[in-house]
N, C-alpha and C positions, 0 to 999 in steps of 0.2 A: 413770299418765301418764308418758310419757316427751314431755319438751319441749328445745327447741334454738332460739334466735332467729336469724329469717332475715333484721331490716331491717340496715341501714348505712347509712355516712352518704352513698352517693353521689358525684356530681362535687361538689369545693369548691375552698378553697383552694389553688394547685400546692402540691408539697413538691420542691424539684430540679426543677421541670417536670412532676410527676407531678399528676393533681388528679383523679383514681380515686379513691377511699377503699373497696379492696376487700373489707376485711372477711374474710381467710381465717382466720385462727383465732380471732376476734371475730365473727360464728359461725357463717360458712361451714361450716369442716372440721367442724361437731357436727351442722348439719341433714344432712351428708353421710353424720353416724355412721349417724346414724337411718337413713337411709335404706339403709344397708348394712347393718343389723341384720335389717331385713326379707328386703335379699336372700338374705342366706346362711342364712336359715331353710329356702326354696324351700318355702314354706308353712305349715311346721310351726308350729303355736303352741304356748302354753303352759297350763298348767292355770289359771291366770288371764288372762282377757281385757286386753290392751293399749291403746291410745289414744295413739296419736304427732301431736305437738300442732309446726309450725315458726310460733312465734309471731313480729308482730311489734312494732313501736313499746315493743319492750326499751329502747333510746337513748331516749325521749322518756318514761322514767316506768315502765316493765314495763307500758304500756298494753293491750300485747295478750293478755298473761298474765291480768290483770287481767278484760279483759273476759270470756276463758275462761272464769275462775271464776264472774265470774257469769252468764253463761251456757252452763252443761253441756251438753253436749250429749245429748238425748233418748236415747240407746242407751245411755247411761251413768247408772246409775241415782244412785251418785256416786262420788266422787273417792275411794280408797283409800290415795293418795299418789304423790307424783311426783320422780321421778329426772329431773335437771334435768342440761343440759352448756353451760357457758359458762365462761367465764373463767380454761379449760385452756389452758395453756402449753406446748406440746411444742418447746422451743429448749435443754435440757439433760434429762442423764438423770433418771429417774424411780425416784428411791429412797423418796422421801417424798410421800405426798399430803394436801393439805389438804383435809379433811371438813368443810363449813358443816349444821350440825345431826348431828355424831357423837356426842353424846350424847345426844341428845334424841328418838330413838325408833328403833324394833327396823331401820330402814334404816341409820343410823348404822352400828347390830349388823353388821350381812350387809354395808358396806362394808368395816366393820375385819377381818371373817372369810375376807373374798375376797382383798381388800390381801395381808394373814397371808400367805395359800396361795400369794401370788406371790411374794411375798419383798418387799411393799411397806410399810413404814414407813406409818403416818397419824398424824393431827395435829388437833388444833380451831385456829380462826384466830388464828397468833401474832400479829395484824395486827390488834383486835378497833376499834382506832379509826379507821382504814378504811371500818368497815363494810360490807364487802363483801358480807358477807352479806342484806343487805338491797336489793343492787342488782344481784340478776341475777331471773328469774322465776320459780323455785321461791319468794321470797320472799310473789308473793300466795299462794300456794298455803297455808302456812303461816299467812299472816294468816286466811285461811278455815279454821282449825285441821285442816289437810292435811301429815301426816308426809310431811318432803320433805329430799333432801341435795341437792349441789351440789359441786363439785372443783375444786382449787386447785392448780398443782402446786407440790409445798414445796421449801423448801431451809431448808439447813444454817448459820446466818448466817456470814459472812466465809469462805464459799466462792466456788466459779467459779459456781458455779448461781444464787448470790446476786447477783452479777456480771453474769452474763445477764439474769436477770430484772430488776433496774434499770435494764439499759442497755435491753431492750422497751420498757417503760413511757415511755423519754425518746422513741425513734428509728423503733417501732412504733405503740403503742395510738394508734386514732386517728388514722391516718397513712395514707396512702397505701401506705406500707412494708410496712402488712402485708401481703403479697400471695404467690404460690405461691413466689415467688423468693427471699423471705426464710430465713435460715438455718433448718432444722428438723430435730429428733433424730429419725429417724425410726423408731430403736430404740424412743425412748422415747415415743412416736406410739404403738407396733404395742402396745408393753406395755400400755398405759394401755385401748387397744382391748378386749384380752383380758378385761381387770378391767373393763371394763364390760359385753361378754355375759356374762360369768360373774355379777355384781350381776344383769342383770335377769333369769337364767334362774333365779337361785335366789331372788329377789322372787315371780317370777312364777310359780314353781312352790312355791312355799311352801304348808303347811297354813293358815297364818293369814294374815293382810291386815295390814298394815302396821300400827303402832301405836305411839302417845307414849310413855315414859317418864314414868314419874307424876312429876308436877311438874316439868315440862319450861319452863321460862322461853317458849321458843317458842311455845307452843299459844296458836295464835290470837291474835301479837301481831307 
């Protein structure tokens, strides 16, 4: 499974006059990845069958994730695991990325081996009281004990990267602000691209199907 949430919040509150709540990198620009993954295949697939899932009602609960898992869809006899994109940050470069479930099964593996080969640094979430992890939609996937990561992009603390991303979270998430016109690295956009066809061409071409980490805190919680 590759999944990317397409709800938002919509018209609300103005911000400046603005009262759009566009949703571009909350997670516009991922069901957009997805959708460009397909394209620049021009049909090629991979020696594992795919399933691209743009769920919604992420915002209200990961309701649509949720419902996904329980209801599979018939051509999918089931779930092998799912590469998730939400809560990517491309507003500074991409030296470090944060991996939710990097040690907890052989996706983890094939993210930190791809990262390697780019020259990208990974990480488990310095942030573990957050909980982030549990609030984007790979999370039901994992409660149905489905090997699943998720991406973060990291920084270095009392850096500029650290800096940016603080100042997102005030002036961004949630905001009207997010929108095409907001500041974006778009070096560090294209990079982040890369390591994600490359993650799901060597998932999905892989001999084996995805799998837990024996005694993985995750499975199925």
């Amino acid at each position: 499974m590759l999944t990317a949430h397409l709800d938002g919040y919509g018209y609300g509150r103005p911000v400046n006059g603005d009262r759009l709540y566009n949703g571009t990198l909350d997670d516009a620009a991922y069901v957009a990845l997805l959708i460009r993954l397909v394209e620049r295949r021009h049909g090629l697939g991979f020696r594992r069958p795919l399933l691209l899932a743009a769920v919604t009602g992420e915002e209200k609960g990961l309701l649509g994730s949720r419902w996904l898992v329980a209801h599979r869809p018939g051509i999918a006899p089931a779930f092998a695991g799912d590469i998730n994109l939400d809560q990517l940050r491309p507003i500074f470069p991409l030296e470090l990325l944060t991996v939710h479930g990097l040690n907890d099964s052989s996706l983890g593996a094939d993210a930190r081996a791809v990262a390697t080969a780019l020259g990208i640094a990974v990480q488990t979430d310095p942030e573990p009281e957050r909980k982030l992890i549990r609030r984007a939609d790979h999370w039901s996937f994992m409660q149905a004990g489905v090997p699943a990561v998720n991406f973060v992009f990291g920084f270095h603390p009392g850096t500029e990267s650290e800096r940016i991303y603080r100042q997102w979270y005030r002036t961004g998430y949630h905001r009207p602000q997010d929108d095409v016109h907001q500041p974006i690295d778009w070096t560090a956009a294209a990079a982040f691209n890369r390591f994600f066809y490359a993650l799901v061409e060597r998932v999905a071409n892989a001999d084996a199907a995805p799998a837990w980490v024996t005694g993985s805190p995750l499975r199925g919680h």
